[in-house]
C-alpha positions in Angstrom: 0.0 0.0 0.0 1.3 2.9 -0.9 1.8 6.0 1.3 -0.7 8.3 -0.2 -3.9 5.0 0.3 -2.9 4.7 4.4 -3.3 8.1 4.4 -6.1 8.5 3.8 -7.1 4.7 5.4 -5.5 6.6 8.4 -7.8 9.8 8.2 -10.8 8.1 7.6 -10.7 5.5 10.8 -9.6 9.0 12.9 -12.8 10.8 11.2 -14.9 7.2 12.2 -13.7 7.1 15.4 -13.6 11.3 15.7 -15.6 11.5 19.1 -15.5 7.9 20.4 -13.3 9.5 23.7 -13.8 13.0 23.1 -12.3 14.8 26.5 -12.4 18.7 26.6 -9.1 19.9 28.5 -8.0 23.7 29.2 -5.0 25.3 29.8 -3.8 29.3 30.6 -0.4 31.0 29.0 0.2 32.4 31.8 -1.1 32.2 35.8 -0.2 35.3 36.7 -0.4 38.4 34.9 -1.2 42.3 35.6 -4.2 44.1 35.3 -2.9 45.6 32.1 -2.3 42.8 30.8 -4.1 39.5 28.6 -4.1 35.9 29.3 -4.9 33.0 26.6 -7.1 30.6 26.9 -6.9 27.4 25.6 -9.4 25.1 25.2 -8.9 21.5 23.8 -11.2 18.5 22.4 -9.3 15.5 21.8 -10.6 13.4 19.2 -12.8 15.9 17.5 -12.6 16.7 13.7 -14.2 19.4 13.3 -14.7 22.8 15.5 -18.3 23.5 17.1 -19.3 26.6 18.0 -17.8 27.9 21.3 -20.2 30.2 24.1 -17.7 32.5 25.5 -20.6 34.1 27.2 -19.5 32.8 30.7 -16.3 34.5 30.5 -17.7 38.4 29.8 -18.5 38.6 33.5 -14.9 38.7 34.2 -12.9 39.6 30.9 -13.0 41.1 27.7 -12.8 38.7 24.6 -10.8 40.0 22.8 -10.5 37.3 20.0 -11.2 33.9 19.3 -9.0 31.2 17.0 -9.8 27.7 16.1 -7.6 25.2 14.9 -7.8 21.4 13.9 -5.0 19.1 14.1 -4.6 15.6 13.1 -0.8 13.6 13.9 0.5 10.3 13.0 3.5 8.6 15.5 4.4 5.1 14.6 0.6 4.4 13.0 -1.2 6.0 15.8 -3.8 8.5 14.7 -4.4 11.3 17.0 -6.6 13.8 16.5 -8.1 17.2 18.5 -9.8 20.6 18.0 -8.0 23.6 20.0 -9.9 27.0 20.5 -7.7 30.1 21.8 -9.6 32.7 23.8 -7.7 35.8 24.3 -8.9 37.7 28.0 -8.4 40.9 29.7 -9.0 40.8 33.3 -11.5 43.7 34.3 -10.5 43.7 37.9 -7.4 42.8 39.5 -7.4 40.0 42.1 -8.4 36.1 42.0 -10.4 35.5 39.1 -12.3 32.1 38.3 -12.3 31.2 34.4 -15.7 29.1 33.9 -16.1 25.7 32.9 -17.1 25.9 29.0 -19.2 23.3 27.2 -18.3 21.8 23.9 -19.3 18.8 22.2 -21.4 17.7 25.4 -18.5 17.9 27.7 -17.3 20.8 30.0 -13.8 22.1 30.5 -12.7 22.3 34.1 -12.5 25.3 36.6 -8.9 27.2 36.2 -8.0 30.3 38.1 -5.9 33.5 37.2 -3.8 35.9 39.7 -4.4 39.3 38.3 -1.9 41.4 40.2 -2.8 45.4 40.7 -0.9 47.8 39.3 1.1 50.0 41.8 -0.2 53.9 42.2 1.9 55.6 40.4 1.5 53.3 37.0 -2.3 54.0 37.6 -2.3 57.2 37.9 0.3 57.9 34.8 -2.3 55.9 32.7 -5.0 58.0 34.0 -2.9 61.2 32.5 -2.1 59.8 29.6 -5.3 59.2 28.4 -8.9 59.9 28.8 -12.3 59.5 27.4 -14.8 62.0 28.8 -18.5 62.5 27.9 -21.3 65.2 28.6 -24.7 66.2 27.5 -25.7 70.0 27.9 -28.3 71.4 28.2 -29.1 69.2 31.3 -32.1 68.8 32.5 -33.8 69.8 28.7 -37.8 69.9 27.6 -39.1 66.9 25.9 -38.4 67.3 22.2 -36.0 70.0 22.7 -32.0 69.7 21.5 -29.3 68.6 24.0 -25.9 68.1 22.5 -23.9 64.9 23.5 -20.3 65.4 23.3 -17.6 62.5 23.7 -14.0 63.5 23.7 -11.0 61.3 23.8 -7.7 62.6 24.9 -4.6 61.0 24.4 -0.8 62.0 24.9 2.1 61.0 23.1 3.1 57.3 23.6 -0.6 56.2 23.1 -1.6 54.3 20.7 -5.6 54.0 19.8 -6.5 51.0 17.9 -9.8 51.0 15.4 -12.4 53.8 14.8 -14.1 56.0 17.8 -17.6 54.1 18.5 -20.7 54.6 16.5 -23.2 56.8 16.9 -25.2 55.6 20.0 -28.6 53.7 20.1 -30.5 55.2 22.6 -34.3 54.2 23.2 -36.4 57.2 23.3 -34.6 59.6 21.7 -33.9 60.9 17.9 -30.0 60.7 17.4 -28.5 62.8 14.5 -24.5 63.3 14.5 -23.1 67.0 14.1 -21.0 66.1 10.8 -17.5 64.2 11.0 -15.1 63.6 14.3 -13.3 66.1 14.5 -9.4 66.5 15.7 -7.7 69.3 17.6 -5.3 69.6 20.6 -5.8 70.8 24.2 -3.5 71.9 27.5 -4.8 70.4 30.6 -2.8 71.0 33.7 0.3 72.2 31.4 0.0 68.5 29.7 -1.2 68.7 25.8 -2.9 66.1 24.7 -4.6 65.3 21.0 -8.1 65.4 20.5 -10.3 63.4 19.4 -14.2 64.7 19.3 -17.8 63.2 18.7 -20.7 65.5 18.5 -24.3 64.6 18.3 -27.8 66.3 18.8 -30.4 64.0 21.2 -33.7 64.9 21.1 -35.7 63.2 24.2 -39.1 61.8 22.4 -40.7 61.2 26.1 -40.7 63.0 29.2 -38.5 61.2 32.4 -34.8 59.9 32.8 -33.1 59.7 29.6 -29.7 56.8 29.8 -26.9 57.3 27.7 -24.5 54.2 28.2 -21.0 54.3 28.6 -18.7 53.4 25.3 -15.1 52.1 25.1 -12.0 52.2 22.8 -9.2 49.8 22.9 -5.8 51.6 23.2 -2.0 51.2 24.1 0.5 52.9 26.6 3.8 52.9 26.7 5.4 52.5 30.2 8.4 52.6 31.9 9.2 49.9 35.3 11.9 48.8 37.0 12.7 46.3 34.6 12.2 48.6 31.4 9.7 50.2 29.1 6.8 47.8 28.2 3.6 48.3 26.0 0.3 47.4 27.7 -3.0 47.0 26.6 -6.2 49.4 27.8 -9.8 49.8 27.2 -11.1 53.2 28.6 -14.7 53.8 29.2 -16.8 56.8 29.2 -18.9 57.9 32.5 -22.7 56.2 31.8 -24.9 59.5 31.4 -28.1 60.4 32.7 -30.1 63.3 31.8 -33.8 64.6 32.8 -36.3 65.6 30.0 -38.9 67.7 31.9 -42.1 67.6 30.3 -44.4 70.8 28.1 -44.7 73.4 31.2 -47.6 74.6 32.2 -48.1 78.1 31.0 -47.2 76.4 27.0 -50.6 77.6 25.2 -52.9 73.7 25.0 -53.7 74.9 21.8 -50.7 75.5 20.3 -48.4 72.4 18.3 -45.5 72.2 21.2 -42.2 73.6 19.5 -39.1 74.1 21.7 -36.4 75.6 19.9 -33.0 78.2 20.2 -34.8 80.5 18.0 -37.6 80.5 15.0 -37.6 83.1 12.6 -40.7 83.7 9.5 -39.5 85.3 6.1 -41.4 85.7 2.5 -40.7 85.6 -0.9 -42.4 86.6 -4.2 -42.0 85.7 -7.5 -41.9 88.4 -9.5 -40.0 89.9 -6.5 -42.5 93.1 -6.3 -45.5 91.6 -7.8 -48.6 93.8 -8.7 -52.0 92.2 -8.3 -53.8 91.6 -11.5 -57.0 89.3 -11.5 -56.0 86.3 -13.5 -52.4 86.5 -13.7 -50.4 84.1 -11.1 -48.2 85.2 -8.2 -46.1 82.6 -6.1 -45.4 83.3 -2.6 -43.1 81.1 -0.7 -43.3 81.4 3.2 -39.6 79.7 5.5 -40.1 79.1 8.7 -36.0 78.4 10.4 -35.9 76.9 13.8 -32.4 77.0 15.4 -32.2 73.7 17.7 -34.9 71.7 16.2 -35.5 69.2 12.8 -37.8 70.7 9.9 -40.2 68.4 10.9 -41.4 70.0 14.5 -42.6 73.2 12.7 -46.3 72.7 12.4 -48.4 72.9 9.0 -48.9 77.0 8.7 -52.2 78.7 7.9 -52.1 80.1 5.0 -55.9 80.8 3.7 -57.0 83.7 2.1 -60.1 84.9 1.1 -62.0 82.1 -1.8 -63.6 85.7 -3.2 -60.0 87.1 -3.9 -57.9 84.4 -4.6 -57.6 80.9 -6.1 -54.6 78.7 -4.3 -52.4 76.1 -6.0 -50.0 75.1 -3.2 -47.0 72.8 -3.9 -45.3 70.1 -1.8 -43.8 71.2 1.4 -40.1 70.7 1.5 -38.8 70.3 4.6 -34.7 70.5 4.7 -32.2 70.0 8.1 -28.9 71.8 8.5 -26.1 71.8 11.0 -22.8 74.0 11.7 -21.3 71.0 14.3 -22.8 73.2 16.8 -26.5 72.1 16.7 -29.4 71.3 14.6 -31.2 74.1 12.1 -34.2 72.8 10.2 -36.7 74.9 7.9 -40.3 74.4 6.5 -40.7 76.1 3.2 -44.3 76.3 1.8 -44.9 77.6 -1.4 -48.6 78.7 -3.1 -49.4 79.8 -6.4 -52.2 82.3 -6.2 -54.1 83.7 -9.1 -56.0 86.7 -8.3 -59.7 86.1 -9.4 -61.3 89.8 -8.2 -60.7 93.0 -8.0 -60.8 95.7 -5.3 -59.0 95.9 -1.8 -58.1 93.2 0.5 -55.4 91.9 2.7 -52.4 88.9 3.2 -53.6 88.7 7.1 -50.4 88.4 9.2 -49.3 85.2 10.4 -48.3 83.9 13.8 -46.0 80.9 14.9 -46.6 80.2 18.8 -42.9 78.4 19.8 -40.8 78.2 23.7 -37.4 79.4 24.1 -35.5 76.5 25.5 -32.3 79.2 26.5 -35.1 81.5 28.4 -37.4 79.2 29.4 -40.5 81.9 28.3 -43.4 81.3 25.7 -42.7 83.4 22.3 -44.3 84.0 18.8 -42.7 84.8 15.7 -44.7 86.8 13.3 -44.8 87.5 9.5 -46.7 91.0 9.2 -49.7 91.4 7.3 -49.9 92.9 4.1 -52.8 95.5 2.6 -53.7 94.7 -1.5 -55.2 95.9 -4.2 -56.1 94.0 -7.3 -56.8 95.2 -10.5 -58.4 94.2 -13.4 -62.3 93.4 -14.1 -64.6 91.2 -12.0 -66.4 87.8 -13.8 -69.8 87.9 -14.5 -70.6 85.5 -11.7 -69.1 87.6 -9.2 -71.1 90.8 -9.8 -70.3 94.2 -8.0 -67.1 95.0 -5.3 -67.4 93.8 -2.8 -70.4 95.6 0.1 -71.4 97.7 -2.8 -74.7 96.3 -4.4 -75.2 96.8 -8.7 -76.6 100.3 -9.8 -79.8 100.2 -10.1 -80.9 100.2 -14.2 -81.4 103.7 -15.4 -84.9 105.2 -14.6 -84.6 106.7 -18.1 -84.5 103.6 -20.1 -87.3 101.8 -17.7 -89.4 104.8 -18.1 -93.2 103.6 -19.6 -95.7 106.6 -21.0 -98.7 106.6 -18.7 -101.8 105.5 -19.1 -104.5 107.9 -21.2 -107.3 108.4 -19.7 -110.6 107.0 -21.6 -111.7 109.3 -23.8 -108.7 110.6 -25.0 -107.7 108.2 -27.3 -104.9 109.3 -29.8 -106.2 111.0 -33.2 -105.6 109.7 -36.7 -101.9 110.8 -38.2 -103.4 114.3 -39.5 -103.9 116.0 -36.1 -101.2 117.8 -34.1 -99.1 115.7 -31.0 -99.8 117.3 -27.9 -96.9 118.7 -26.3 -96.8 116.8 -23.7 -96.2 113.6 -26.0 -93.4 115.4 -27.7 -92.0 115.9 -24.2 -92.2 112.7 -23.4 -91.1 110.8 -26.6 -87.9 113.6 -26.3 -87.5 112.0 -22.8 -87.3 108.6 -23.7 -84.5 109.3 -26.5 -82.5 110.7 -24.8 -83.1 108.0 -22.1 -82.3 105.3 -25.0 -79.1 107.1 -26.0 -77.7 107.6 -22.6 -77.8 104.1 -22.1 -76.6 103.0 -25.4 -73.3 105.4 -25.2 -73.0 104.0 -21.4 -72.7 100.3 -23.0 -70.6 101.4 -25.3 -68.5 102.9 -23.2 -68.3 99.4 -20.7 -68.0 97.3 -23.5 -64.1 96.1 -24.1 -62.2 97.6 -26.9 -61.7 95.8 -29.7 -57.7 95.6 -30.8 -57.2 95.8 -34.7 -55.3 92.6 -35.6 -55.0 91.0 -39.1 -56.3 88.0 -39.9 -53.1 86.4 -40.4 -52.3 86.8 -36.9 -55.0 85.0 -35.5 -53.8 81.9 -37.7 -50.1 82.2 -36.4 -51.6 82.3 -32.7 -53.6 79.4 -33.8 -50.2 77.8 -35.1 -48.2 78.3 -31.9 -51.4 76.6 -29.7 -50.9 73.7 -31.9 -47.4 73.4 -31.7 -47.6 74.2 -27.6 -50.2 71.4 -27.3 -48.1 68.9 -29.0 -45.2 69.8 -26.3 -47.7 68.4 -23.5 -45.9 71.0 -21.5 -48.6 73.2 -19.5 -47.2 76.3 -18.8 -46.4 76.7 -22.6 -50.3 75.6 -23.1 -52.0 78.2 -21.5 -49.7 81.2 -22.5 -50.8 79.9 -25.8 -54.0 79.5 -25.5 -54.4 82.9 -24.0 -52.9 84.3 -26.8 -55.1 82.6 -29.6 -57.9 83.6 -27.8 -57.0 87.2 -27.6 -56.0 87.0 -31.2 -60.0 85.8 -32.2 -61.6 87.8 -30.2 -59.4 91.1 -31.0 -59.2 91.8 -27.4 -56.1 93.5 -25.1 -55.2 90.5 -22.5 -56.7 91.9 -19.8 -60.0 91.6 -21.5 -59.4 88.4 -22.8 -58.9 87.4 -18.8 -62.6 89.1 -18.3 -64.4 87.6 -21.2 -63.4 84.2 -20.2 -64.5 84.8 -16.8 -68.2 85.3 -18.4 -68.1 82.4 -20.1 -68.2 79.2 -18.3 -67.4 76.8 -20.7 -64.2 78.8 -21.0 -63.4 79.4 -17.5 -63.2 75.8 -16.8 -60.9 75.2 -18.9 -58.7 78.0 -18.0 -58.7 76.5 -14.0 -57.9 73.2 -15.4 -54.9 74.6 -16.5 -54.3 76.4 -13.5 -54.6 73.0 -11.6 -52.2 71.1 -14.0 -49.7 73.9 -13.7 -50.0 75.1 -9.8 -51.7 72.8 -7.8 -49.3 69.8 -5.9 -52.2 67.1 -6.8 -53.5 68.3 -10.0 -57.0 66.6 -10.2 -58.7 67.2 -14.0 -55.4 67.4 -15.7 -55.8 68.8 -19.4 -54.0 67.2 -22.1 -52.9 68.9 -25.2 -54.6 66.7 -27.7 -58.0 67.8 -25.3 -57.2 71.3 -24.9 -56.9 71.7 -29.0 -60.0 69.9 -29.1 -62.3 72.0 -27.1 -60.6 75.3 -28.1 -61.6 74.3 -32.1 -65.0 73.4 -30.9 -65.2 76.6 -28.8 -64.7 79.1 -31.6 -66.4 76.8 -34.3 -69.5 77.4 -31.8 -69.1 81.4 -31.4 -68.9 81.3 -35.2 -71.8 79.9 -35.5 -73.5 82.0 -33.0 -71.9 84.9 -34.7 -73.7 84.0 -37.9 -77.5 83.0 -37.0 -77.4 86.8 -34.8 -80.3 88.8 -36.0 -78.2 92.5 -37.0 -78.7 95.4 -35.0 -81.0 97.4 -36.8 -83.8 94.4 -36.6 -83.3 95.1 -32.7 -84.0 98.5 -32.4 -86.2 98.9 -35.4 
């Protein structure tokens, strides 16, 4: 048989017989060590072939596991097979004194008791480590309102000779509480008692979600000092620890308005913006106004949803989707609501933007405050719809007395004479009377009725070219300028007038708010197509045409 065949005969009775006397042994490097220093475990299953999971839970009372190693190893002496799994526990003591290392189960068997001497270190070694480096924590303000920003700083000092091994820890998880960091670590040096040390910072904003005792647990890093003993300079191991925090999150006080959305914050401020910048009021043609609220030491999302209504008899509102945005300088949190309308003016005469008032606390006074955006006084121009009527608290003049005006009655008796006999004066008065009562309410329709802008025919057929060409762009704001524009090219009409004659006509108005929607509103509901809007704009004029043609003319109306 050749060596490579008992080989592998050899392997095969070892992995048959692999746990036939499986004993579990262990063993310690060392029996006596400092409190500085580590201690490896071994732990051995003879027979075994393969490694089972090992439960070093029974040591963390005592140590810190610092690292686990398995290892399988088969050997051959004089055509004995032996065979055993080793694990390697590597320990740092976290006291100094007798410690007991726990039996450990593995493959149904338990390793035995052992024991370690960990010696303590003399005074002075302690208290150089204690200079050389530290790992402090703190959270300020302390105690803070429920919902309002504390800052939690962590700061890890360290001289030269020390060695830090890894990252700083993570962000911590803390149950309760909204945790958002204040941008990178960040490194810079100190003097403390006339020793400098580096520094290494953590910075993050904690906002309590519940009234009570807020815990912030302690967190460690692994590091290395260098130092010097009687028998020379050594390296040593250390994990430092910062302080477990507590802090108290008092609840809304008292005098906090009930009816108010609770918002504790450094400072909240209200601006406006306009676009056009310095707009002028115009029924029909769209503004946007864009109100920011900023709270210094709060998230975007505590401002509450602001109450922006204005008057349905002025205005139509398109508002968009609120954008909410957070900010921080590495000093603390700034968040913003923006919330942006569209309003198309849809009346003229004089109303008002009413001011606006945002009830908040001051978490650095302790007071209730309000931050206001002042009102505004307007005045729209242009000319009210049809359906709307007179300005408003002002009812319609009353129709002219002239043109109402009915002869009276003859008495009986005096019926008129045939053609030949002479009008009494009194009827020539009269019928003088109602003439002039005709005419003065003819010239005042003329006068109200819109002028008429001289444009060639051609143009109308180039406006009607660009709302074709618009409409086949499905893109809305395009649309309706075009569409505007054709219409004021048929009807020979200024664009303000255009606005007003659409206004009167139903048909037309709704088509002009469902382009308002599809352009301004955040959830457009009856969104116009291009295709559509064509459609009913051919249809529209074909139908005035046509009412244009079967009118009786003006002399049959007054003759």
């Amino acid at each position: 048989m050749n060596q490579a065949l008992r080989m592998a005969w050899l392997a095969l009775a070892a992995a048959l017989t692999a746990n036939a006397n499986a004993a579990v042994t262990a063993t310690l490097d060392r029996q006596v060590i400092d409190e500085l220093g580590t201690v490896q475990l071994t732990v051995r299953v003879e027979g075994a072939s393969q490694t089972d999971d090992l439960d070093a839970t029974p040591l963390e009372r005592e140590f810190e596991v610092l690292g686990i190693n398995n290892a399988t190893q088969v050997q051959i002496v004089n055509g004995q097979v032996s065979q055993w799994v080793e694990h390697r526990i590597n320990l740092r003591p976290k006291r100094s004194g007798w410690l007991d290392i726990p039996p450990l189960s593995l493959g149904g068997q338990q390793s035995p008791t052992l024991r370690l001497q960990v010696v303590p270190l003399d005074a002075g070694a302690r208290d150089a480590i204690e200079t050389m480096i530290l790992f402090e924590a703190e959270a300020s303000p302390n105690p803070v309102r429920v919902q309002a920003q504390t800052i939690l700083t962590r700061s890890l000092l360290y001289t030269a000779g020390v060695q830090v091994y890894g990252d700083l820890p993570a962000a911590p998880e803390i149950p309760g509480a909204l945790v958002i960091p204040l941008g990178e670590d960040r490194s810079a040096t100190a003097i403390r008692q006339g020793r400098q040390y580096g520094v290494l910072e953590q910075r993050y904003a904690l906002f309590p979600e519940r009234n009570g005792q807020l815990r912030i647990p302690e967190v460690s890093v692994n590091s290395s000092v260098r130092l010097s003993g009687p028998t020379g300079t050594r390296r040593s191991g250390i994990r430092v620890s910062t302080p477990e925090i507590h802090i108290d999150v008092l609840p809304i006080p008292s005098d906090y308005p009930a009816e108010q959305p609770w918002l504790p914050a450094e400072d909240v401020s209200i601006t406006q913006a306009w676009q056009p910048a310095d707009p002028s009021f115009e029924v029909g043609e769209p503004v946007q106004r864009t109100i920011t609220v900023t709270v210094l030491g709060n998230t975007g999302s505590a401002v509450p949803p602001l109450n922006l209504s204005l008057s349905e008899r002025f205005f139509k509102q398109y508002p968009e989707p609120v954008r909410l945005d957070d900010g921080n300088s590495g000093l603390g949190i700034q968040g913003s609501r923006r919330e942006t309308h569209t309003l198309i003016p849809v009346h003229p005469g004089e109303t008002e933007l009413p001011p606006l008032t945002l009830t908040w606390w001051d978490s650095v006074n302790e007071r209730v405050r309000q931050a206001v955006l002042p009102g505004r006084e307007l005045r729209i121009t242009g000319e009210a719809s049809a359906e709307q009527g007179s300005a408003p608290g002002r009812e319609a003049s009353e129709p002219s007395s002239a043109a109402n005006a009915q002869p009276p009655a003859l008495p009986e008796g005096d019926a008129p004479k045939s053609d030949n006999a002479s009008h009494p004066i009194w009827l020539l008065a009269l019928t003088a009377a109602g003439f002039l009562g005709w005419m003065a309410t003819w010239l005042l329709m003329r006068r109200r009725r819109p002028v008429r802008v001289p444009m060639p025919h051609d143009a109308a057929a180039a406006a009607w070219k660009a709302l074709s060409q618009a409409c086949k762009t499905g893109q809305t704001e395009a649309m309706r300028n075009a569409w505007l524009k054709c219409l004021s090219a048929h009807w020979q009409l200024s664009a303000a007038d255009t606005l007003a004659r659409i206004r009167r006509t139903p048909d037309v108005q709704e088509l002009l708010d469902r382009l308002n929607r599809s352009l301004y509103a955040s959830d457009p509901s009856g969104e116009i197509s291009g295709p559509e809007l064509l459609g009913a704009t051919r249809a529209l004029l074909k139908e005035e045409r046509k009412a244009e043609r079967t009118a009786p003319p003006l002399s049959a109306l007054h003759g």
